[in-house]
C-alpha positions as CSV (number, residue, x, y, z in Angstrom):
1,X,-89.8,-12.4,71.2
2,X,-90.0,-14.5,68.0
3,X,-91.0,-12.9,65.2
4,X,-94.1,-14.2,63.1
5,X,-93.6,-14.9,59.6
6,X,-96.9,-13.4,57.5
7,X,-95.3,-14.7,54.3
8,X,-98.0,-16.9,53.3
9,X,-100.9,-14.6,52.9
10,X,-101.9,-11.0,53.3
11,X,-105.3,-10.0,52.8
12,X,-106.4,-6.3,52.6
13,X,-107.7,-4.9,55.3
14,X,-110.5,-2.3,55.9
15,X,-110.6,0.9,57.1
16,X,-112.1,1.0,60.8
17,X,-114.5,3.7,61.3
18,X,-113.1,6.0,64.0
19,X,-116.1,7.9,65.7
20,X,-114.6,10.0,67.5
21,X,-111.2,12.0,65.8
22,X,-109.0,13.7,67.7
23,X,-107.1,15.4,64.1
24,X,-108.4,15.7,60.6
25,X,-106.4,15.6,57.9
26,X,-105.1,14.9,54.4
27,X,-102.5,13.0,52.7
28,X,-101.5,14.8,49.3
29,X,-99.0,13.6,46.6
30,X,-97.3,10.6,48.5
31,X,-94.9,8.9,47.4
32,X,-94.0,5.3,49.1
33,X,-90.3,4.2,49.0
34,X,-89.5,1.0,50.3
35,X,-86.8,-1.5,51.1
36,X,-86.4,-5.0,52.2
37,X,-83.9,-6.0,55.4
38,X,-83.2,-8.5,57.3
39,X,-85.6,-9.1,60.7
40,X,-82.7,-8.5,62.9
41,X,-81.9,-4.9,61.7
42,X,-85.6,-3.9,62.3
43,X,-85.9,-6.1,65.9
44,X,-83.6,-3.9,67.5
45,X,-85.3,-0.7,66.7
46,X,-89.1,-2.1,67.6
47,X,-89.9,-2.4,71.5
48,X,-90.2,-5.6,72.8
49,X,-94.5,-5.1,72.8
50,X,-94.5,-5.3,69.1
51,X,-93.2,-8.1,66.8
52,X,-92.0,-7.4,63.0
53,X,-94.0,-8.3,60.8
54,X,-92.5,-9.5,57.2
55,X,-93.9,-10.1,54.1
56,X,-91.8,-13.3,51.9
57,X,-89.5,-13.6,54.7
58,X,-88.0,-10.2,55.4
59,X,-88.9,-6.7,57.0
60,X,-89.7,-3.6,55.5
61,X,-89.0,-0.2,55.4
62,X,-90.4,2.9,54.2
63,X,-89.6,6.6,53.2
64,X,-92.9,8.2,52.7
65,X,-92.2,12.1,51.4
66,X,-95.8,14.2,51.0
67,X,-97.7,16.9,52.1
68,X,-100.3,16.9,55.3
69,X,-102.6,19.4,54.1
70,X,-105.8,20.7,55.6
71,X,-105.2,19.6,59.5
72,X,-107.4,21.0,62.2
73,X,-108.6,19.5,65.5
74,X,-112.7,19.1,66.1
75,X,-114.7,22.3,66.3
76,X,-111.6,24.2,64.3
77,X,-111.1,25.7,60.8
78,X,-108.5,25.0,58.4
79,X,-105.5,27.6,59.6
80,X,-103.6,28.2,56.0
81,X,-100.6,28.6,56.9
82,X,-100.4,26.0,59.8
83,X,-102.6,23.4,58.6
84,X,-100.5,22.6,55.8
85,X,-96.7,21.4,55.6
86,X,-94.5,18.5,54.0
87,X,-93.9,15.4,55.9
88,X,-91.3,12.7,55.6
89,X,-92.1,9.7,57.6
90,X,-89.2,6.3,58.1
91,X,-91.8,3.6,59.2
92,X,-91.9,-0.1,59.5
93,X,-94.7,-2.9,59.9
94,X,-95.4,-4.4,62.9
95,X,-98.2,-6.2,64.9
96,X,-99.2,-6.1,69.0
97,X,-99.7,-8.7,71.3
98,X,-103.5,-8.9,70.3
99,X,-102.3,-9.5,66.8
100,X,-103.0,-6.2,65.5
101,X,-101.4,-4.7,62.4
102,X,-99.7,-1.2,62.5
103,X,-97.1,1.3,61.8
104,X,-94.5,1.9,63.6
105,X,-92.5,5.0,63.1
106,X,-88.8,5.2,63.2
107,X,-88.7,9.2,62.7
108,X,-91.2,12.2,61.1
109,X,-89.6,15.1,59.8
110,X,-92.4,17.5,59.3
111,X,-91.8,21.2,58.1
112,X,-93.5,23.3,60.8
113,X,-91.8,23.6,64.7
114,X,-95.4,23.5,65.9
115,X,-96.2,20.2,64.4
116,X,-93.2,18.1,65.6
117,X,-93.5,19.8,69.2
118,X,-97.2,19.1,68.8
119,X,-96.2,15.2,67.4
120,X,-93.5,14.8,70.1
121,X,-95.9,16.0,73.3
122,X,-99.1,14.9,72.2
123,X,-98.7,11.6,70.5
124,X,-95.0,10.8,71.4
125,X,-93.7,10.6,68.7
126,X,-90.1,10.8,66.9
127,X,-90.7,14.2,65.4
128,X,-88.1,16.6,64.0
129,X,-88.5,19.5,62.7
130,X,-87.0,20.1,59.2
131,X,-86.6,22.4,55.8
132,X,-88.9,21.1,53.3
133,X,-90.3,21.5,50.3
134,X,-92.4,19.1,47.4
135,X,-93.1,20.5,44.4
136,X,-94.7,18.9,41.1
137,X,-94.5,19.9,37.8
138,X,-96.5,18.0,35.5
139,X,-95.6,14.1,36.3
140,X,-93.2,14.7,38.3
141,X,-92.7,15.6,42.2
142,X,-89.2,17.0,43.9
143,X,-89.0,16.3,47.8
144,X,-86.6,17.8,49.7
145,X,-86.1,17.8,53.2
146,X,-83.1,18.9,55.7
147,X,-83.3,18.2,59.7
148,X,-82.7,21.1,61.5
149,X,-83.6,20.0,65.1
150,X,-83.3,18.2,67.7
151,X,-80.7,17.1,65.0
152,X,-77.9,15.3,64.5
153,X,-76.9,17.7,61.5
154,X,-77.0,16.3,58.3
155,X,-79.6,14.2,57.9
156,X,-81.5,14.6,54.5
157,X,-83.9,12.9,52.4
158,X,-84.3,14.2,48.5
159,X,-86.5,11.9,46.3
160,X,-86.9,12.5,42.5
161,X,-90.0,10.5,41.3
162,X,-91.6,10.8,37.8
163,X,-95.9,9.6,38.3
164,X,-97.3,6.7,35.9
165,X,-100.5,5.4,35.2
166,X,-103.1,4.2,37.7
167,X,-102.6,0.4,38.7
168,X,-104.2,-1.8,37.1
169,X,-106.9,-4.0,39.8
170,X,-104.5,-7.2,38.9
171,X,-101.8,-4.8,39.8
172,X,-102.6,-4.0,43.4
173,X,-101.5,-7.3,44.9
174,X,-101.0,-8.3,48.4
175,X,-97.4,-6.6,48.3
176,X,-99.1,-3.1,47.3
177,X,-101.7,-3.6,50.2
178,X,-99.0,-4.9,53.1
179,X,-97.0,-1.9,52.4
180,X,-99.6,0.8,52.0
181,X,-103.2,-0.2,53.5
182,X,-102.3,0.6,57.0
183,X,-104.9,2.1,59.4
184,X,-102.8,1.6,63.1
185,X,-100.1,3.3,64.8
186,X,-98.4,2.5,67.4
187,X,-95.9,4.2,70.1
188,X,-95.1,4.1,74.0
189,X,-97.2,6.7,76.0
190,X,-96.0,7.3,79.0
191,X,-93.8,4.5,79.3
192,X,-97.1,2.1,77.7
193,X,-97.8,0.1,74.7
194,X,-100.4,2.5,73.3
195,X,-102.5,2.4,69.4
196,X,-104.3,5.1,67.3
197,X,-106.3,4.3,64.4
198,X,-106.7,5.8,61.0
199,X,-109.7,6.2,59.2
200,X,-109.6,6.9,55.2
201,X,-110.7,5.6,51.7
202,X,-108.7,3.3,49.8
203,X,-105.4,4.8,48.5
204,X,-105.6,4.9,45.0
205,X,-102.1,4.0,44.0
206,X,-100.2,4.9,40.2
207,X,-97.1,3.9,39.2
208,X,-94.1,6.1,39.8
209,X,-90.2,5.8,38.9
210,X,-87.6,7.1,40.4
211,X,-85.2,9.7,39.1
212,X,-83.5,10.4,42.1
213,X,-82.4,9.8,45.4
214,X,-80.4,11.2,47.9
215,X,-80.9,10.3,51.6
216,X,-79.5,9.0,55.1
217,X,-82.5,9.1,57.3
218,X,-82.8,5.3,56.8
219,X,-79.0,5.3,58.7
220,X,-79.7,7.6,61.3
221,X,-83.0,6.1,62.1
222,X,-80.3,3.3,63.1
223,X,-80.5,0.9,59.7
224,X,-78.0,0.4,57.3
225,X,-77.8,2.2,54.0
226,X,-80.6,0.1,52.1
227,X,-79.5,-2.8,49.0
228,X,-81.3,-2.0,45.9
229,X,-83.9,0.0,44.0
230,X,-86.7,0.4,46.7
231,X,-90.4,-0.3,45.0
232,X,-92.6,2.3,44.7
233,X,-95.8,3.4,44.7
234,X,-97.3,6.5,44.9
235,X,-101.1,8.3,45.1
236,X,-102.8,12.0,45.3
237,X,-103.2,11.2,48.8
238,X,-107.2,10.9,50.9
239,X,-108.3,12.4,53.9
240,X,-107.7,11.1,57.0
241,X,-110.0,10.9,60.2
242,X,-107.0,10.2,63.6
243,X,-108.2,8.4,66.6
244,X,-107.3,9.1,70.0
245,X,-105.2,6.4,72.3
246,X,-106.0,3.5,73.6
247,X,-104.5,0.9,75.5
């Protein structure tokens, strides 16, 4: 399939309103790592339903550490100890054959067994489950993750970041909003092209720089090591409202 070159022009797109959620949740103390490659490298992780979607020419990639906090289903309470967890997400940007933008996700390490099982059987997708932790000490937040199954061994992410100010309304330019306003999924259901949406408030994005990096999930997602400093962004995170499937 050729891929389509959104380049030219990105405009920020609105939240949909999804009436009927399948999962609440929230998003806390994200950070958003990402890196540039080459169309190719992504193509051949992306089924043949979706096309790459690139901003100035290339692909992009994302490490997004933080912590999904306060998840229940409908008609359910907050469960302390199971409705909260640290998350590490490898995604990239894609669109369907309706023209659709969305996420596609290349792995989640999450830090409880029950949500990757629950990830992995209800919404199929890459899940592992991992040790984790993110901590923040005044500006600055320590991620740490190590995959523990279904493995390979190994596989770690650690991210360093130190928070900045708020960005400025000149500064949240149509990179910022390709990379982070994002309110689709995708996956393959039962062997089918199949889409959730996400429902939340703007992200309000600060500054962050990192201080530290140590990772290979990028590589065993099936990417090379990234090239360069990756450009960041990070936020306190929003609450989340998860549609069911459709096809």
């Amino acid at each position: 399939m050729a891929q389509r070159d959104d380049s030219t022009r990105h405009k920020a797109p609105s939240s949909p309103r999804v009436a009927w959620p399948v999962m609440y949740q929230r998003w806390s103390q994200i950070t958003f790592l990402h890196w540039r490659y080459p169309v190719e490298a992504v193509r051949a992780l992306v089924p043949e339903s979706l096309t790459v979607e690139t901003f100035d020419g290339t692909a992009w990639v994302g490490l997004t550490p933080f912590r999904m906090d306060d998840v229940r289903t409908p008609g359910l309470p907050v469960l302390p100890w199971l409705s909260s967890f640290p998350e590490t997400n490898c995604r990239t940007y894609v669109r369907d054959e309706r023209g659709r933008p969305g996420i596609w996700f290349l792995s989640l390490d999450a830090g409880r067994l029950a949500a990757a099982v629950g990830g992995r059987a209800g919404y199929w997708l890459p899940y592992f489950w991992s040790d984790m932790s993110v901590r923040t000490e005044g500006d600055r937040r320590r991620y740490r993750c190590r995959r523990r199954w279904p493995g390979p061994d190994g596989v770690r992410c650690d991210v360093d970041v130190r928070m900045g100010p708020a960005l400025a309304e000149d500064e949240q330019d149509e990179l910022a909003h390709f990379l982070t306003a994002r309110y689709r999924l995708f996956s393959v259901v039962a062997g089918r092209p199949a889409a959730a949406e996400v429902e939340h408030p703007d992200w309000p994005l600060r500054h962050a720089r990192l201080t530290g990096l140590d990772q290979n999930v990028l590589q065993a997602a099936g990417l090379p090591a990234p090239d360069g400093d990756p450009v960041l962004h990070a936020s306190p995170g929003v609450p989340v409202r998860v549609g069911m499937w459709s096809w």
